[in-house]
N, C-alpha and C positions, 0 to 999 in steps of 0.2 A: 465566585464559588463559595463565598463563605457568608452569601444573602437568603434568605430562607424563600421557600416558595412563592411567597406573597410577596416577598420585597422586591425579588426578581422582576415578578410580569408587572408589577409598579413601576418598576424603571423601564422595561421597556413598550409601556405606553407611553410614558413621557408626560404624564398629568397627574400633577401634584396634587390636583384635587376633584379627583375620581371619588366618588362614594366609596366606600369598604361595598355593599349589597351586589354593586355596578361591577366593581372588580373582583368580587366572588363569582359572579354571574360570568363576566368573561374569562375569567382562570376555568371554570367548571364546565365550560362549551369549548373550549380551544384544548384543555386535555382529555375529554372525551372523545375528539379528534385522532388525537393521538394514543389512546388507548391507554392511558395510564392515570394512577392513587395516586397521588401526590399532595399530601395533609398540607397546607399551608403555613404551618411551621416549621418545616423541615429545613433544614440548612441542604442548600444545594451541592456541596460537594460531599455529602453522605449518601448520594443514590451514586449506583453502577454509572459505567462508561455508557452504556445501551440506553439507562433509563434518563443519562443529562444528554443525550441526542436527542429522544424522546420530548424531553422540558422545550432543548433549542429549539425544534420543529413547530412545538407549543409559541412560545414565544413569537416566533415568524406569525403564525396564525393569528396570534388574540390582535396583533394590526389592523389585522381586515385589509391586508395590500393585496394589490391589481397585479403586483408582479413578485412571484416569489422568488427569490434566489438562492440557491441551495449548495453548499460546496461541503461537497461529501460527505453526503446523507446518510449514507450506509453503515459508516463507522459504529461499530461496535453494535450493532443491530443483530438481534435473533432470527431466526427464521419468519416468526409470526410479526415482527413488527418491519421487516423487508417489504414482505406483501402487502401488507396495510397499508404503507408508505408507496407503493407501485398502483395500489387502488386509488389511495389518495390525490397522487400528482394524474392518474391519468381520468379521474369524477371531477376533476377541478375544473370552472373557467377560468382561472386566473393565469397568467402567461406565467409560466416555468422553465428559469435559466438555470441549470446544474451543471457542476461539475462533479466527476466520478472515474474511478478507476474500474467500477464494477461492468462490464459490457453489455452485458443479460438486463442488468438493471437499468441500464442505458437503452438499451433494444427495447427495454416494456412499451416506451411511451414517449420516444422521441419522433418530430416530422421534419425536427430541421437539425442540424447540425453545425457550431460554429468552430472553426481550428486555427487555433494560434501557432503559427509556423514561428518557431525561433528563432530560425534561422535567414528566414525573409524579412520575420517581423511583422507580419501580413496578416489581416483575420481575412481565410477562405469560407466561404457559403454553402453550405449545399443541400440540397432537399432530399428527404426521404428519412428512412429509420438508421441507425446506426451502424449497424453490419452492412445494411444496402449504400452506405456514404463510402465505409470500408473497402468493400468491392470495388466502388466508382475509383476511390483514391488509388489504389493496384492497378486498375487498367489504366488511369491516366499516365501515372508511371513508366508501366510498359511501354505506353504509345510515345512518351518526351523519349524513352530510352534508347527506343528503337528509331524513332526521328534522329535522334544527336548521332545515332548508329551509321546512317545513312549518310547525315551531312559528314563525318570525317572520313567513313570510306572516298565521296566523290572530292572533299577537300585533296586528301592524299592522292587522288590518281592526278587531279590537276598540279600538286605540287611537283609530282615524278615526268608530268607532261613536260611541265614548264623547266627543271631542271634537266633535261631532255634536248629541249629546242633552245639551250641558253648555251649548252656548250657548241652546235652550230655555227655561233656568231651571225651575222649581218641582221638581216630583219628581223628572224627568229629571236633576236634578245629582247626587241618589242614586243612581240607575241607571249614571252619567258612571262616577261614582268606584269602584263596583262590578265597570264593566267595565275602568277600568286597573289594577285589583288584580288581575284575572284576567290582564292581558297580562301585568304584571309576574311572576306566576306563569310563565306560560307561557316568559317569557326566563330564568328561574332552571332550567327544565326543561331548557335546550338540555343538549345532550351535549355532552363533554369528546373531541371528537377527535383521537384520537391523532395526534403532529407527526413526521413523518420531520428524520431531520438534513438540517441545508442543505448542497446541494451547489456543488462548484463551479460555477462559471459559465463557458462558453467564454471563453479566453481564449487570447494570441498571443505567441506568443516571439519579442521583435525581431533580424531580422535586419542584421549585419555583413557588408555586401558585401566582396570578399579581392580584389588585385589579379590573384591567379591564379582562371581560369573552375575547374580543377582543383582541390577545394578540399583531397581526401584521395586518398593513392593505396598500397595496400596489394598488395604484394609477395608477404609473407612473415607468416607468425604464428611467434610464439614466447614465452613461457614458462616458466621455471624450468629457466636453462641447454638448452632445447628449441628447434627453431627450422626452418622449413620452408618451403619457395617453396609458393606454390598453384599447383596444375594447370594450371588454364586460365589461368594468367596475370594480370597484377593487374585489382587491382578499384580505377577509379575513381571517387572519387564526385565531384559536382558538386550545384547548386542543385536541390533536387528527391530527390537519393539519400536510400534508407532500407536499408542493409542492419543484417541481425542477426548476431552471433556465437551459437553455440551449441555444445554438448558437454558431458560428462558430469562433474558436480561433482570440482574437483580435478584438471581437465585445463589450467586456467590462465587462465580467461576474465579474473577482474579484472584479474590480473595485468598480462596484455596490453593491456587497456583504462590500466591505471594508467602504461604502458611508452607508449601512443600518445600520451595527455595531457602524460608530462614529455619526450617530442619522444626518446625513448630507444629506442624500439620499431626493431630493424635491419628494413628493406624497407618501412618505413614511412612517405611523403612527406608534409608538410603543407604547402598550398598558399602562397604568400608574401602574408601580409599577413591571413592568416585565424586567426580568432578560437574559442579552443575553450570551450565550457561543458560541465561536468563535472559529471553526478548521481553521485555516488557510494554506493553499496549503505548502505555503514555511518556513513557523514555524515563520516568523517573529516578532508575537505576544509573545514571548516566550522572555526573557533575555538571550542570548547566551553565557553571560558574567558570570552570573551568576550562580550555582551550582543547580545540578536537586531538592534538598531537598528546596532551595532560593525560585524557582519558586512555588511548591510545598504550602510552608509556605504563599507564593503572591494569590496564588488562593483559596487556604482554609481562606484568608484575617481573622484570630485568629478563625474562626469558629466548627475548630479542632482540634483534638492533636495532637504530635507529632507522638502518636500511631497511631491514627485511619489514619493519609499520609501516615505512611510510610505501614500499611496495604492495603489503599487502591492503593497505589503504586507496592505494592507483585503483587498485579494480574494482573496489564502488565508487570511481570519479572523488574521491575525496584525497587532492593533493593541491600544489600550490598555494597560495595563502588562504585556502580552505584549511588548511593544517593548524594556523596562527587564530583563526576565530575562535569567539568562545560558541560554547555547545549551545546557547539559547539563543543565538543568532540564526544559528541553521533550521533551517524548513523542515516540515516534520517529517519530508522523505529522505532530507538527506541522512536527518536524526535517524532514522529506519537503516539507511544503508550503513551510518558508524556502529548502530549497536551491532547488525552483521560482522562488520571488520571484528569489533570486537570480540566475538563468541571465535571470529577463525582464529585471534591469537590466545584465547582464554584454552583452546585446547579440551574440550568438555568431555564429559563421559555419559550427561544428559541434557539434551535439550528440548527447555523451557520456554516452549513458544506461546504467546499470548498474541492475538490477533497479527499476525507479522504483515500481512494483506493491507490493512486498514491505511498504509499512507505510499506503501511502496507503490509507483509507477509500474502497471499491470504489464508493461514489458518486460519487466525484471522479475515477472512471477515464475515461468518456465525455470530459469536457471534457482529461482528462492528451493522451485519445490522440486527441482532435482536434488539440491544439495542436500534436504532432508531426509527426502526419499534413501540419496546414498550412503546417509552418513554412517556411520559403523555403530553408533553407540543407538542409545535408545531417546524419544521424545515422547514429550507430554504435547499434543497440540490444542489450543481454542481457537476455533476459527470459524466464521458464520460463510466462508465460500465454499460453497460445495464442487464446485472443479479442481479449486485447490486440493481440497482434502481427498478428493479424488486419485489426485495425481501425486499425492505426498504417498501413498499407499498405508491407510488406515486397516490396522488389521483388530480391533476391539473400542468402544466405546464404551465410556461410563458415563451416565444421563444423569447427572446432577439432579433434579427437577422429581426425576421418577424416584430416585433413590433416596432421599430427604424427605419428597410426600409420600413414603412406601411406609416409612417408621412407625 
């Protein structure tokens, strides 16, 4: 991150003695590809989340490999660089292995499908687009279910046969034991049906009521020395608000989000006495250093017990000696699910969501975007899914992009 443009696609050529001409030449055809300015002096961790995706994808390219492999591409991607990147993998000949939470994005331009069973351990095959793999996986379900269904009913009427002609005596105890070897049979037949991951489960983000009914009241956006009144006037939110930010990677959305949170953001009002929790894209707000129960203990600030964390920890799967790891160990979904835990013990009066999509397990998205949708108080969301934000129930947008180039 801290390599400038040049330095980057230098290293990942792997040739120390590329011409400068040669490697301008391939920086300037591999991010044309991907659709993005990128001065070659620029230090890599000064562009947005969207725009060092962008770079990654670059990087892949200026290879020139036979096989791309993509793990989760979509992170932090705009609208216009989603599609780009769906045009891209699917004008390509090169074989393309991805991984992705996003389904739609999956469905663009998948033929074959490969699933790692956890619980088998197994990689399954199957042909076709992704929702039609889906469907296959449900009926196959169905049919082991209904199979095993079958074999324990005929198991059970031979066990009731056999304890039946056992209490008889004579011959009949031969015939007994004859027929619990065949049920025993028949329960060794059942099928190994395949287990989906556990999902989460609905759950609720406590609400901090604020002395002011007002809880946010936004003026003005601004950005990277940028800075602009809205049109129509501010936007107040109260108990019940869900507006979203949006606009085009690189036009300042964290930013702003990070400028409302430390109370910096000019036109920005928070209500007196209201409480903010804060998803942040890339966990930064998080002690990385520190062990999951540390941060845990930080966001319940003495407000709860040990019990009541590490219970409300259980239900994003974060217990056992997942409690004793430190935060930089954990995967960036589980990191996803801890900053959750923590907004539910932080008790908010606003929540600050930045991409919350981007690493979570699209299973766990139902229950992410009810808890928003119900929560009592108000949110700010960023999000590039539009099902999500669908389903979180968006009642105002502010378009970053429009509002900034309106000035």
């Amino acid at each position: 991150r801290d390599l400038t443009v040049k330095e980057f696609f230098a290293d990942q050529l792997g040739d120390a003695l590329i011409e400068n001409h040669a490697l301008e030449a391939k920086m300037a055809s591999a991010l044309d590809d991907v659709l993005l300015e990128a001065p070659g002096d620029r230090i890599i961790k000064s562009f947005s989340g969207g725009q060092q995706a962008r770079l990654l994808l670059a990087a892949a390219l200026i290879q020139d490999p036979t096989i791309l492999l993509l793990d989760e591409p979509t992170n932090n991607l705009d609208a216009d660089g989603l599609w780009h990147l769906q045009d891209l993998i699917q004008d390509t000949d090169k074989t393309c292995l991805v991984i992705s939470h996003d389904e739609d994005f999956l469905n663009s331009f998948t033929d074959r499908v490969l699933y790692l069973d956890i619980f088998s351990k197994k990689i399954e095959t199957y042909a076709g687009d992704y929702f039609f793999v889906k469907e296959e996986i449900k009926k196959r379900i169905k049919r082991e279910n209904a199979k095993n269904a079958l074999l324990k009913r005929q198991a059970q009427t031979k066990k009731d046969q056999a304890n039946k002609f056992a209490n008889k005596g004579g011959g009949m105890r031969k015939v007994a034991k004859t027929m619990r070897k065949v049920a025993a049979e028949m329960e060794d037949s059942f099928v190994d049906v395949r287990k989906e991951d556990i999902a989460l489960r609905d759950f609720t983000v406590p609400f901090s009521a604020s002395e002011s009914a007002d809880l946010l009241s936004i003026e003005q956006v601004s950005a990277f020395q940028r800075a602009a009144k809205i049109e129509a006037g501010p936007i107040v939110l109260r108990k019940g608000s869900r507006v979203r930010v949006c606009g085009p990677n690189g036009i300042g959305k964290t930013t702003f989000l990070e400028m409302i949170v430390a109370g910096t953001a000019p036109g920005v009002t928070i209500g007196r006495g209201a409480r903010i929790g804060y998803y942040r894209q890339d966990f930064h707000n998080l002690d990385f250093g520190s062990t999951v129960l540390s941060c845990l203990e930080k966001a319940a600030n003495f407000n709860h017990s040990e019990e009541e964390m590490r219970r409300t920890a259980a239900r994003f799967f974060l217990r056992g000696q997942i409690m004793q790891q430190k935060v930089e160990t954990l995967s960036e979904g589980q990191k996803g699910l801890l900053s959750l835990t923590c907004l539910c013990l932080e008790r908010p009066s606003i929540l600050i969501m930045d991409e919350p999509t981007n690493h979570i397990n699209f299973r766990h998205l139902p229950a992410l975007a009810g808890a928003i949708r119900n929560f009592q108080g108000a949110c700010v969301l960023v999000s590039h899914d539009f099902n999500f934000v669908r389903d979180v129930g968006i009642e105002s947008t502010i378009d970053m992009g429009k509002v900034l180039n309106n000035d």
